[in-house]
C-alpha positions in Angstrom: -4.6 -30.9 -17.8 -7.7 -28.2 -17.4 -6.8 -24.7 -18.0 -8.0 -22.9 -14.8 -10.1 -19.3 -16.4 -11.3 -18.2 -13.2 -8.1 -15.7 -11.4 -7.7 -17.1 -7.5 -8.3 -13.5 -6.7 -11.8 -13.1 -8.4 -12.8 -16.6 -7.7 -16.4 -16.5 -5.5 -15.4 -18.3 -2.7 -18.1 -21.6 -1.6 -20.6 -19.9 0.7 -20.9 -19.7 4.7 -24.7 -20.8 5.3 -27.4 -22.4 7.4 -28.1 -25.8 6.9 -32.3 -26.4 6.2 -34.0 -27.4 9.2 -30.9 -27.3 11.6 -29.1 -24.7 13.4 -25.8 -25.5 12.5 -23.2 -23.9 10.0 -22.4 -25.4 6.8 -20.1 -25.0 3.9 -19.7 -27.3 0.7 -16.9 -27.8 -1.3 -16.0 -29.6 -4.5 -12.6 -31.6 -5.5 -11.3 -29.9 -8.1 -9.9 -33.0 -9.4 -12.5 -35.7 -8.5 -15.2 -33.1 -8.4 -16.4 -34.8 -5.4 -18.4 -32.7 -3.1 -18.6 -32.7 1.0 -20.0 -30.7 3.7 -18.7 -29.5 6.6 -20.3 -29.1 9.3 -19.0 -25.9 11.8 -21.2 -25.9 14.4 -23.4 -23.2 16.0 -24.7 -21.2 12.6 -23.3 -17.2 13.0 -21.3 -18.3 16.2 -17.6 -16.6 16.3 -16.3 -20.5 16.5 -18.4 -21.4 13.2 -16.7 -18.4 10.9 -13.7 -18.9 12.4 -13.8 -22.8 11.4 -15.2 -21.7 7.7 -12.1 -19.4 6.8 -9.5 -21.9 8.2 -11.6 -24.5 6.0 -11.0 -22.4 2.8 -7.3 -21.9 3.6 -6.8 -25.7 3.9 -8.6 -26.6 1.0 -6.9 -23.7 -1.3 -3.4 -24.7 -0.1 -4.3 -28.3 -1.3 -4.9 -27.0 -4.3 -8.7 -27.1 -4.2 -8.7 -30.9 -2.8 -11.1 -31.6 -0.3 -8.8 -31.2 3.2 -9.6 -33.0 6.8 -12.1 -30.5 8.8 -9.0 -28.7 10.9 -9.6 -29.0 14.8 -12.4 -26.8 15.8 -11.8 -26.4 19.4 -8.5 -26.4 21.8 -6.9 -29.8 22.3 -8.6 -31.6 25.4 -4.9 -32.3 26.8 -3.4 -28.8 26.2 -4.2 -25.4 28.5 -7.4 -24.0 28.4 -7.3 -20.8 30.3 -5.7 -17.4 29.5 -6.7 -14.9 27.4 -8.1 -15.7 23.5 -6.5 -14.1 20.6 -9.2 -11.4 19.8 -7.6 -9.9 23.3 -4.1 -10.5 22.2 -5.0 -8.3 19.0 -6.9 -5.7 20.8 -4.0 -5.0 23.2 -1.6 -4.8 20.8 -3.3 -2.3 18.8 -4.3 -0.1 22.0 -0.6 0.2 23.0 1.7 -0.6 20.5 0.1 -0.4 16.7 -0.4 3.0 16.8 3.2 4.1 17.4 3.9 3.3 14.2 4.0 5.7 11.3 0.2 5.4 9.0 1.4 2.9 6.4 2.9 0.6 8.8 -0.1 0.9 11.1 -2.7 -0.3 7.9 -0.4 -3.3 7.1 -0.6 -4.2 11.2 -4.6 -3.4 11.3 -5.0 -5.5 8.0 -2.7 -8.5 9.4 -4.7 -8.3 12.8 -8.5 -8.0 11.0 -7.5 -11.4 9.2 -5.8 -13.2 12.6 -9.4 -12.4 14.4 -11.4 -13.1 11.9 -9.7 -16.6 11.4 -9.1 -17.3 15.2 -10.3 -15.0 17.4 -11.4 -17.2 19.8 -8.9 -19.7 19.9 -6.8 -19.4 23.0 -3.0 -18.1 22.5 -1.6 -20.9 24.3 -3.2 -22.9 21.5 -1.9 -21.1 18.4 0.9 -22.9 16.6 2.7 -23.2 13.5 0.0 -25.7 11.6 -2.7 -22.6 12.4 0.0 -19.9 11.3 0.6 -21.7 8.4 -3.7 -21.8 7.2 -3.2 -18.3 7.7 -0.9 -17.6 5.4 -2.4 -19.6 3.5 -5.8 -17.4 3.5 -2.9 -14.4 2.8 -2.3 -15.8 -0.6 -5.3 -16.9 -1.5 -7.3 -13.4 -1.0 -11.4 -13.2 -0.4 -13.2 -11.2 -3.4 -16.3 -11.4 -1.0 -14.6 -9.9 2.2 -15.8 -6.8 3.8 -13.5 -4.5 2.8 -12.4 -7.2 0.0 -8.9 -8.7 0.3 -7.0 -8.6 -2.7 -4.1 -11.7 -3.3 -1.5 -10.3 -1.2 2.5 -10.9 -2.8 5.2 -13.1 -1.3 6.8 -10.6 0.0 3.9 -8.7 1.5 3.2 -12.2 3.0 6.0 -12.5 4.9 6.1 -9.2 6.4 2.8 -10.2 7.6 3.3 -13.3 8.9 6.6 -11.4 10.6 3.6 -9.5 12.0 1.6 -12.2 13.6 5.1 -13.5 15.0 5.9 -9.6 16.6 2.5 -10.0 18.0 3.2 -12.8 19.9 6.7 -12.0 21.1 5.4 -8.8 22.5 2.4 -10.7 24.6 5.2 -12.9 26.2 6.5 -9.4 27.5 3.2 -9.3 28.9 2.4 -12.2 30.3 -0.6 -13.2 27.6 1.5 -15.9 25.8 3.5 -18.5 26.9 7.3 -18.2 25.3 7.4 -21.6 23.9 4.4 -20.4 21.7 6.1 -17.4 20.4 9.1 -19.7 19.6 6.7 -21.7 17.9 6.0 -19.3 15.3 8.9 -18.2 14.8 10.5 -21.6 13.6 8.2 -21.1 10.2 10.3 -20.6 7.6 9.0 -17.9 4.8 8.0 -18.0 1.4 10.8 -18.4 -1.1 10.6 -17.7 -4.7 9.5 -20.4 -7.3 8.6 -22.5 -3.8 5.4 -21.0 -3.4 1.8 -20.4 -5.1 1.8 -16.8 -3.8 2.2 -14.5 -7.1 6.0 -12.0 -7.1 5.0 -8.3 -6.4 5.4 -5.9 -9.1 9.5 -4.1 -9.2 8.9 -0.6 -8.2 11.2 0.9 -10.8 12.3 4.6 -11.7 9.7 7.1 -13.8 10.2 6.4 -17.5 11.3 10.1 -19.1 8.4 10.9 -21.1 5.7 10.0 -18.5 8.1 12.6 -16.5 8.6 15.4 -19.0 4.7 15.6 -20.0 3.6 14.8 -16.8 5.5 18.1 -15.5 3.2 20.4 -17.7 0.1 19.8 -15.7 1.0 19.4 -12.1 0.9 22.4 -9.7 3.8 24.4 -8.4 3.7 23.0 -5.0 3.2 19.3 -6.5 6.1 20.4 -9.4 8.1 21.5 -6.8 8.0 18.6 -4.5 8.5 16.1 -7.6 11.7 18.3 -8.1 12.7 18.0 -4.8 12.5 14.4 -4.8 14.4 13.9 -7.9 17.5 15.9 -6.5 17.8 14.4 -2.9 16.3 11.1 -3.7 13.9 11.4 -0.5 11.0 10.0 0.7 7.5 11.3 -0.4 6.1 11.4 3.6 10.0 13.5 4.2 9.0 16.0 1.4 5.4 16.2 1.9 5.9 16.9 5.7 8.5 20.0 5.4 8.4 22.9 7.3 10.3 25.8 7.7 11.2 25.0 10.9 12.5 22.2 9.9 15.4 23.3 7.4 18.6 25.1 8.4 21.7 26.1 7.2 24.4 24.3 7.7 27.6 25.7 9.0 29.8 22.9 8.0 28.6 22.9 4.4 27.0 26.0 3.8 23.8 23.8 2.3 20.5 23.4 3.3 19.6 20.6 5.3 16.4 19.2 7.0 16.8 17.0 10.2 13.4 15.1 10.4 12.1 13.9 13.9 9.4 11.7 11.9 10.7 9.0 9.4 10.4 5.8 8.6 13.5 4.2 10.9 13.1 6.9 13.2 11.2 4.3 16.3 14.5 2.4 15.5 16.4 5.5 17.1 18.2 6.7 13.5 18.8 10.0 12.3 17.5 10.9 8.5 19.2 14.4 7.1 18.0 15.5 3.6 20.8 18.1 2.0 19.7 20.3 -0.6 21.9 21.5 -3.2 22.0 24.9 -5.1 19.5 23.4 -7.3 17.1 22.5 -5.2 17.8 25.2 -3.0 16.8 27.3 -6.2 13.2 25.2 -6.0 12.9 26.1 -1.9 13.4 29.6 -2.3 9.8 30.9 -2.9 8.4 28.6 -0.8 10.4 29.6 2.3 9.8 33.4 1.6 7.7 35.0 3.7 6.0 31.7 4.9 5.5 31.2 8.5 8.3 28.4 9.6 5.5 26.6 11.4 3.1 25.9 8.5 3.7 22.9 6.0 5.9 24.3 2.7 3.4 22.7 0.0 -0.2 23.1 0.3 -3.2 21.9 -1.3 -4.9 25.3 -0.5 -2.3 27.1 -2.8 -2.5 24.8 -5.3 -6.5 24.8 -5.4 -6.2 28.7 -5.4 -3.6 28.4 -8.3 -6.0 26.6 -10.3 -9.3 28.7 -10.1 -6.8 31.7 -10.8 -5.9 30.0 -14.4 -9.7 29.2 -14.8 -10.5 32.9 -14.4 -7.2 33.8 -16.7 -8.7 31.3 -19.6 -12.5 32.3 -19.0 -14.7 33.0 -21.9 -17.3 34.9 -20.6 -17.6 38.9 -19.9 -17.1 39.8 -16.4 -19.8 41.6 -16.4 -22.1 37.8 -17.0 -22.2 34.9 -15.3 -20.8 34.1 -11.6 -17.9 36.6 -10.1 -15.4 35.4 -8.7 -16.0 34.4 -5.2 -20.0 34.1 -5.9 -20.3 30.7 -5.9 -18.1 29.7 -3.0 -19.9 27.6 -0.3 -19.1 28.7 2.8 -19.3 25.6 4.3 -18.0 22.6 1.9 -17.7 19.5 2.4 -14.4 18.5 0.4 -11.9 21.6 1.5 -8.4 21.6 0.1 -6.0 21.2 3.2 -2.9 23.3 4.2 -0.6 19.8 3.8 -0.5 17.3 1.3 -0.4 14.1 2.3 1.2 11.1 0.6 -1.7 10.1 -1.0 -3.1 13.2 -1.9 0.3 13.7 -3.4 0.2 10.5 -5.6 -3.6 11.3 -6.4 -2.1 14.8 -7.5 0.4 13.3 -9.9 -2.4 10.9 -11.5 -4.7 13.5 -12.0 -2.1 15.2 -13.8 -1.3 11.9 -15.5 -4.4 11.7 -16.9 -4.4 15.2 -18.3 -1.1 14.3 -20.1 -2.0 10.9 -21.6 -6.5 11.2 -21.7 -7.8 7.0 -22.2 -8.9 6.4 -25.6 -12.5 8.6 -26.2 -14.7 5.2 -25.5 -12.6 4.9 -21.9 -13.4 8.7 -20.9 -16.2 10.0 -19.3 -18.8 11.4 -21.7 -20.6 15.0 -21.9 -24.4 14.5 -21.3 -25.4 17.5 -23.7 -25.9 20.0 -21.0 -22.6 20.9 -20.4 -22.5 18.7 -17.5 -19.5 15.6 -17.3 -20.3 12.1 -16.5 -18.9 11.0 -13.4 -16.0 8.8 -12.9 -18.4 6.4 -11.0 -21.0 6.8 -13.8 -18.1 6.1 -16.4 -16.8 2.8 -14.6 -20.8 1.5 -14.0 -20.7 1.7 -17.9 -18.3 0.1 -19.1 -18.0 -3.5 -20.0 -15.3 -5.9 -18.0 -13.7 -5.7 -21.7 -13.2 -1.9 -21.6 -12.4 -2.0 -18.0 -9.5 -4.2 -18.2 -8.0 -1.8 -21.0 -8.9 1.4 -19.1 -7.0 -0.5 -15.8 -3.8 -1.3 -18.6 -4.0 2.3 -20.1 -3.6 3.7 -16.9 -0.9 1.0 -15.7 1.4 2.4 -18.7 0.8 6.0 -18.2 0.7 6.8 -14.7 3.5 6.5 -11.9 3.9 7.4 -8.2 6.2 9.4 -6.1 7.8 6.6 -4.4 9.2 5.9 -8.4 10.9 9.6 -8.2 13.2 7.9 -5.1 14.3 4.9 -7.6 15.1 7.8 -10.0 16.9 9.7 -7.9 19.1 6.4 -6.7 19.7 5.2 -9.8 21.2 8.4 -11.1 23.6 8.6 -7.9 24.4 5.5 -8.6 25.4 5.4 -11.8 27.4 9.1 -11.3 29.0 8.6 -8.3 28.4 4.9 -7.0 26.8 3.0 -5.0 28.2 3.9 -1.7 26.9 7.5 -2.2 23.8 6.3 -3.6 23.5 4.4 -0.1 24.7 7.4 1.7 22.4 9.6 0.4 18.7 7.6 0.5 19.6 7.2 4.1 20.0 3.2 3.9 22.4 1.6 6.7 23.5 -1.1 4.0 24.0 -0.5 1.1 22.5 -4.0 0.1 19.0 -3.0 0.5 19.9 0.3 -2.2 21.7 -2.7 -4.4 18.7 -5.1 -4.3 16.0 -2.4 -4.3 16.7 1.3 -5.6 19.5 1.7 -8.1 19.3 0.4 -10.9 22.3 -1.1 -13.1 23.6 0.4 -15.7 22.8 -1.6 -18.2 25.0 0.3 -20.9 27.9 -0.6 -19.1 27.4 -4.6 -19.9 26.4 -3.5 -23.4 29.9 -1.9 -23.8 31.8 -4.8 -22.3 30.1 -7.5 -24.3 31.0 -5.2 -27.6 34.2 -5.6 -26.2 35.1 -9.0 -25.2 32.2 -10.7 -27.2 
């Protein structure tokens, strides 16, 4: 059997084009075990109907494993309903009145999930979407498109059920309003998901806790307000958006307890009508102190600003030239810019924070890192990628796999910890979980000492 070098999510796929001297569409493919090639014909060339028939092609003929498939139907059955509105207008009033409730991660998985629907079958009627067309789409899911605009990466198994779970909500919601027929929503929802080892779609990566040493030398190079909310996370085991979104308006003391405790309005379950209370112990009270002194309760706790201010403060600490040469403080400010540092971090800019600071802690190997041109001047990270080989690239991308993590890690750290102190039920009770299944399967980790000592024992 051939050993496939080509990834599936690099892979060119075969090309959308004119046919010479016609006016229709064309695409050619090639068996990958016969290596016999067809075309298909799609129609009208740079029609919606065309493109629409070239990506369902490629689904089909990547779920057969690169076989050559029958051309899928190109237009709505002659015996089944014509009329009603197309799916481009399903999407389009989903996202105008329902996408945009949702919190900003959720609402780039559902604008992702909807670009790809569209751009499959935007013009196919709802009453003629079924299972067999749900199905090519999830097959396009897992097979990814390198030479998409943005490009989509292979998306996990997991990730491609949520989606498909996506397409289904979709549908429910336009029988509420009178778009879709119910028997097509029920449709959908009859198609079973992915199961691992049953599947082609590749296992997403375990999100796991911080490994200490990343941690400890990681520390040394962040900024207070990013050291403080890393600290924060660690002892309450909260979110990163719960944490980066504090204000002091939003933490009280509470006369039950005596602690500290934030009741957020914006969380992740909160459209589901739940409550999320973060407590914060003498610690972590400790680590909230300065930043609720003298801080109007109204602004956000950690700011970018402060931090940005905090590091041109060391610069001038550490600086090497007389005062009396070179730029003053304050003489080079633009007063315009166009990158400002904000008064609230965000989660990314709080992830970027802690790989910035990653970096400092654990630099690439020299030939990985940008180089000095002579002129005191530092070659860009752009200029350093457009540099490097594929070679060097790959080991710069595994470098930084190694010795960088995210915030979202600090939460597994935090559970795993309670866990392993004072049990799972706490550890459930304290993310915020309302089983404590999804903090077994997900966040805690086992303590694998304790199986070390029994098998010492009984083995």
């Amino acid at each position: 059997m051939a050993v496939q070098t080509t990834p599936k999510s690099t892979r060119k796929p075969p090309a959308y084009r004119q046919r010479k001297g016609y006016t229709q569409a064309i695409v050619t493919l090639t068996d990958a075990v016969t290596k016999r090639r067809k075309d298909y014909w799609l129609g009208e060339y740079g029609s919606p109907e065309s493109r629409e028939l070239y990506y369902r092609v490629l689904a089909e003929y990547e779920a057969l494993g690169r076989r050559l498939p029958d051309l899928p139907d190109a237009a709505p059955s002659a015996a089944g309903p014509t009329g009603g509105p197309d799916i481009d207008e399903l999407a389009l009033q989903y996202w105008r009145r329902v996408a945009r409730e949702f919190l900003p991660k959720r609402c780039s998985a559902i604008k992702a999930t909807l670009r790809l629907l569209r751009q499959m079958d935007g013009s196919t009627r709802v009453a003629q979407y079924g299972p067999k067309r749900l199905r090519l789409l999830r097959e396009a899911m897992i097979s990814g498109d390198p030479a998409a605009t943005p490009p989509r990466r292979t998306w996990s198994r997991t990730t491609v059920n949520d989606r498909v779970r996506i397409v289904v909500s979709v549908f429910r919601w336009g029988v509420t309003q009178e778009m879709v027929p119910p028997a097509v929503a029920d449709a959908l929802g009859m198609l079973e998901p992915l199961k691992r080892g049953r599947t082609r779609a590749i296992e997403g990566k375990k999100v796991g806790p911080v490994p200490e040493f990343l941690l400890e030398a990681t520390m040394q190079h962040l900024p207070s307000p990013v050291r403080a909310m890393v600290r924060l996370q660690l002892l309450t085991g909260a979110r990163p958006g719960e944490i980066v979104g504090l204000r002091g308006r939003d933490i009280d003391r509470d006369g039950r307890t005596g602690l500290l405790v934030a009741r957020l309005t914006e969380h992740k379950t909160a459209h589901l009508g739940a409550e999320r209370e973060v407590y914060f112990g003498p610690e972590a009270e400790a680590v909230l102190e300065s930043f609720l002194r003298e801080r109007n309760p109204n602004r956000p706790l950690f700011s970018p600003a402060e931090a940005e201010a905090e590091r041109r403060a060391k610069q001038h600490a550490t600086r090497k030239t007389p005062i009396g040469y070179g730029n003053r403080p304050g003489t080079n400010r633009v007063e315009d810019p166009e990158r400002a540092a904000g008064e609230a971090y965000t989660v990314d800019s709080y992830r970027r924070a802690i790989q910035y600071a990653c970096d400092r802690a654990f630099p690439p190997p020299e030939h990985l890192r940008p180089r000095d041109d002579g002129d005191g001047r530092r070659e860009t990270e752009k200029a350093c990628l457009a540099r490097l080989t594929d070679r060097e690239k790959r080991e710069l991308a595994e470098w930084r796999r190694t010795h960088r993590w995210h915030p979202h890690q600090l939460r597994h750290s935090a559970a795993t910890r309670i866990r392993r102190e004072f049990g799972l039920e706490a550890a459930q009770l304290v993310l915020g979980h309302s089983s404590a299944v999804i903090t077994d399967a997900v966040y805690a980790e086992r303590d694998q000492s304790k199986v070390v000592e029994v098998i010492r024992r009984v083995g």
